[in-house]
N, C-alpha and C positions, 0 to 999 in steps of 0.2 A: 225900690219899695216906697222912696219917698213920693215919689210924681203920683205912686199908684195912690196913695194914703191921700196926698191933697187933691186928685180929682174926685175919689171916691168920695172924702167928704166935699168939697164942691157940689157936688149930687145931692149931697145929703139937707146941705144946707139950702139948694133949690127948693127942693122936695117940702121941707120943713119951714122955710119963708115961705112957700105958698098955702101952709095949714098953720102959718098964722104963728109958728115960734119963732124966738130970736136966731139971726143966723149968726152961724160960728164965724170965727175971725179966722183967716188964710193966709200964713206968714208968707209975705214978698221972699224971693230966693236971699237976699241980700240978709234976714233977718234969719232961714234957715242955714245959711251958713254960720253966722255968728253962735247957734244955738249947737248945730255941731260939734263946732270948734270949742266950745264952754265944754262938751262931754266930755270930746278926747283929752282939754286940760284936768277935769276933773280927775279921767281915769289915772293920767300920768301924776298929776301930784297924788292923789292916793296910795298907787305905786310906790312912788318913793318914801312916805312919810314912813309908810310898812316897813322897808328893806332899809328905811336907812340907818336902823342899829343896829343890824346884823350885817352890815358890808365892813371892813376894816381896812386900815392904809396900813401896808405893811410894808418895812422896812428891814431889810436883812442882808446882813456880813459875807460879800461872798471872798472864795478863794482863785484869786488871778495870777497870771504869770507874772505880773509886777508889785502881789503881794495883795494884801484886804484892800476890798473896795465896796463899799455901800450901794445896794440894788433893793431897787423900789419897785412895789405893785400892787394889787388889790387881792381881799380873800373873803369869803362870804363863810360864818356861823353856820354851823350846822346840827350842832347840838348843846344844848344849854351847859352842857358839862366839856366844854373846852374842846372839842375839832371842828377846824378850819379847812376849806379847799379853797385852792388857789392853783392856780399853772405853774406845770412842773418846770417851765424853763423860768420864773419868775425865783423861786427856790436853788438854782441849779449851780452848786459849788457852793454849797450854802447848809449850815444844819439850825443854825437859831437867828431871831429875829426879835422886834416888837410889833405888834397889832392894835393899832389905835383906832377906836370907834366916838362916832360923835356925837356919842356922850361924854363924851373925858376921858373915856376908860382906856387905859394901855397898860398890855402886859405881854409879859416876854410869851414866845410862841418858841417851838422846837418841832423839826422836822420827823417825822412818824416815817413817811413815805412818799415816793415817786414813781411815776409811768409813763417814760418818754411818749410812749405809743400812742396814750393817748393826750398828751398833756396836761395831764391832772396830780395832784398833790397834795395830801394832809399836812393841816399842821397841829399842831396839840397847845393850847395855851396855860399857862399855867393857872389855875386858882379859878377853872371854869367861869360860870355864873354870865352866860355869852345872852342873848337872844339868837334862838336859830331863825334861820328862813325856812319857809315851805317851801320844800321839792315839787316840783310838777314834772311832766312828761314830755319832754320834746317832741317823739313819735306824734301827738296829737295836733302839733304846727301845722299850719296852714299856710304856703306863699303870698305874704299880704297882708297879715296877719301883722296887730300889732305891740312891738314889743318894748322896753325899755331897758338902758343900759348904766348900769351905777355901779361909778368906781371910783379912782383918783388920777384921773389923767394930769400928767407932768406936775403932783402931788396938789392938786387943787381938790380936799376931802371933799369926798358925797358929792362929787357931780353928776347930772345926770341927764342923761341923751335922750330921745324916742324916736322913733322910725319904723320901719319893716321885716319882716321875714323876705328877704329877696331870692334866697334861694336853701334847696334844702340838700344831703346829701350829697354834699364838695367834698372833695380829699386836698390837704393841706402836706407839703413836701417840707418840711424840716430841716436845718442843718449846717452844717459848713459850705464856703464856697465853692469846694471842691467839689461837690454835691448833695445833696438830700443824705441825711443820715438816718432819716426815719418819716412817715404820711401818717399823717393825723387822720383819720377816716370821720367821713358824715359830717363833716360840723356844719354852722346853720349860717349861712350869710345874711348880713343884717346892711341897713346904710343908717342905723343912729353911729351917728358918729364916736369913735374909738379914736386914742392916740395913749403913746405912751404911757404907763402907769395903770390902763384901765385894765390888763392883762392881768387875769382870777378875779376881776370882777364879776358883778350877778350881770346875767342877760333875764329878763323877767316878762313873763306874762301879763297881760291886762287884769289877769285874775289876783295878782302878787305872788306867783309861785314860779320859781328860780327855775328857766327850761335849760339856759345854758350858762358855763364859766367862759369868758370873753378872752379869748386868747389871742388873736394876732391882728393887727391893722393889713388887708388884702391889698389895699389900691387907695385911689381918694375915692368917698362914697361908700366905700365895703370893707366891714370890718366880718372877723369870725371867730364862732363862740361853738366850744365844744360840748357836746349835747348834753341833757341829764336826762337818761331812760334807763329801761334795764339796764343795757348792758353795762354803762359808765356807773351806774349804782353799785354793782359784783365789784369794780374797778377800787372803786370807796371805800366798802364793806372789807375785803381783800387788802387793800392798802395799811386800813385800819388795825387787821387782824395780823397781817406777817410782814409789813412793814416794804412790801414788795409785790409785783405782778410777772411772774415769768410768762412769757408771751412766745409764740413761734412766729416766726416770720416770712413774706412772701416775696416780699421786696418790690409791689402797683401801687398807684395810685387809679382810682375807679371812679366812675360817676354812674349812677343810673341808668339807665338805656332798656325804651321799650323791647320786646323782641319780635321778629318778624312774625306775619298773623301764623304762616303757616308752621313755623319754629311753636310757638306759644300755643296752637292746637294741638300739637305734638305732644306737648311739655304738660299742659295745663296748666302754665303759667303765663302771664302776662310780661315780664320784665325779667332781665340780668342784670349785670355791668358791665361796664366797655371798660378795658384798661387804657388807659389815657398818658400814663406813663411806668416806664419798667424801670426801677432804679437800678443800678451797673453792678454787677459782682453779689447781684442777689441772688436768691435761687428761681427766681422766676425767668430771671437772664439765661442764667447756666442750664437752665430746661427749657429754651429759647419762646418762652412768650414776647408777644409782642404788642406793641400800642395798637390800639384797633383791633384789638383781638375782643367777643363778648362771649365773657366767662358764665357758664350758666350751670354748673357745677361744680364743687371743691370735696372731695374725700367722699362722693356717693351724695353729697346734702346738698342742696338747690339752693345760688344763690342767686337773689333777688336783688339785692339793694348794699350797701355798702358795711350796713350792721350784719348782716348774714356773716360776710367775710370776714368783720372782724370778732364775731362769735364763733368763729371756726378756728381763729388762732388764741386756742389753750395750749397751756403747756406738756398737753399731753401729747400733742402731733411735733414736738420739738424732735426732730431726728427721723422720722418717719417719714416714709415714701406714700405721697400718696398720688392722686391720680385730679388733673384737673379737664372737667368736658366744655370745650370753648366752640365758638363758632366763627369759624376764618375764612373771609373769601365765599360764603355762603353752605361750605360742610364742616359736619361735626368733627371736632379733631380732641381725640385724648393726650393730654400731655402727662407724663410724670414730672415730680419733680417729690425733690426732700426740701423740707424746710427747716430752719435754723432758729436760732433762739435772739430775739430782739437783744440786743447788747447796748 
């Protein structure tokens, strides 16, 4: 757009130095860069001046096998009257805490609720009177897209990263080394840099509005932040209300996946998911799904993408048999299977 804009005027200013007006000045690349780079700083410090009294360092008491031990993280304001989210492993063996924001303010916090499943967490602070942040929409991310990441990595308050949406609709495997105890579905891969501490930080829009909570360090370069759209909002809302999420479970992890032209004319849809990994002694095992298998329908509803799936596990299909339409080796194949309750 730029080249089109400086030839365009180039033209203009021909056109107009030969009927005798001033011709416009045409910044050398060397000057449109500089003038770039002023935007994206603009935006990013904007960004943070916004978020940064509604992000909190918090510190909190967990219960280990060699007795209290202090665990550090980040939690982002959400309503002027005292609830906090943060990642539910950041909380985890843990009911109370402090919440310190940079403004001075610290006050004890206590645990409302948690969701392994998706990694999210309330906390309730005492004596409200928070600044919240705005919620935005992850669904609306763009790959490319730029975002910023504020938190306390390895307790250093209000730090703050900026980078990219590098990827969207990843699943995140959980757990002991034994294996995956649980997959975080959808989260949003970023490369602003994450390191310890920034987990239940805000992941933030150039608009200032909170799209994800930063939950895990991937690799060097790629960190991941659990989305905020519907469905993680029910998750909050629900948290908030009963202090818990009973969830059913499938036991994959999935990524996206176009579907064949001739499958997707079929279907009238464009995309499934590929399951990418089966965790062991799930029930997706024990009704022998498999990796490479693309799932393109669960209980009669078509899914698409990685939120479809994980809006299909309520707790009402807890114990239920249902029916999954995959496509393996190039035919359709119905699987049953019963699924279980996330523990």
């Amino acid at each position: 757009m730029s080249s089109r804009n400086g030839t365009g005027a180039g033209a203009e200013t021909g056109g107009a130095g030969a009927g005798g007006a001033a011709p416009h000045a045409v910044l050398d690349p060397i000057e449109q860069s500089a003038v770039a780079l002023d935007a994206y700083s603009r935006t990013v410090i904007a960004v943070a001046e916004a978020l940064s009294g509604s992000v909190a360092n918090l510190q909190v008491r967990r219960r280990t096998r060699r007795g209290q031990a202090m665990g550090a993280g980040s939690g982002v304001a959400i309503s002027a009257d005292g609830f906090v989210v943060t990642s539910a492993h950041v909380v985890e063996g843990s009911g109370h805490g402090v919440a310190a924001f940079s403004d001075g303010q610290e006050t004890p916090v206590s645990v409302v609720g948690s969701d392994p499943l998706s990694d999210l967490a309330v906390l309730r602070a005492d004596g409200g009177d928070l600044s919240p942040a705005t919620l935005g929409d992850a669904d609306e991310l763009r790959v490319g897209q730029l975002v910023v990441a504020i938190g306390n990595p390895n307790g250093f308050a209000n730090s703050v990263t900026a980078g990219v949406v590098s990827g969207l609709g990843r699943s995140l495997p959980v757990g002991a080394r034994g294996g995956p105890r649980r997959v975080v579905e959808n989260v949003i891969q970023t490369d602003a840099a994450l390191n310890p501490g920034n987990s239940g930080g805000a992941l933030v829009d150039g608009a200032g509005r909170v799209v994800g909570i930063n939950t895990a360090l991937a690799g060097i370069g790629l960190g991941l932040a659990v989305p905020i759209n519907d469905a993680t909002r029910v998750i909050i809302s629900t948290l908030i209300r009963d202090g818990r999420v009973r969830r059913a479970h499938i036991g994959v992890a999935v990524t996206p996946r176009p579907l064949p032209p001739r499958v997707a004319q079929r279907l009238g849809r464009r995309a499934g998911v590929q399951i990418m990994q089966v965790i062991e002694e799930s029930p997706a095992a024990a009704a022998g799904l498999r990796r490479g298998d693309l799932l393109l329908e669960l209980d009669g509803e078509p899914v698409t993408d990685a939120s479809d799936l994980q809006r299909l596990m309520v707790h009402e299909r807890i114990g239920r048999a249902v029916r999954a339409l995959v496509l393996r080796d190039g035919r359709d194949r119905t699987i049953e299977l019963t699924l279980d309750e996330l523990t």
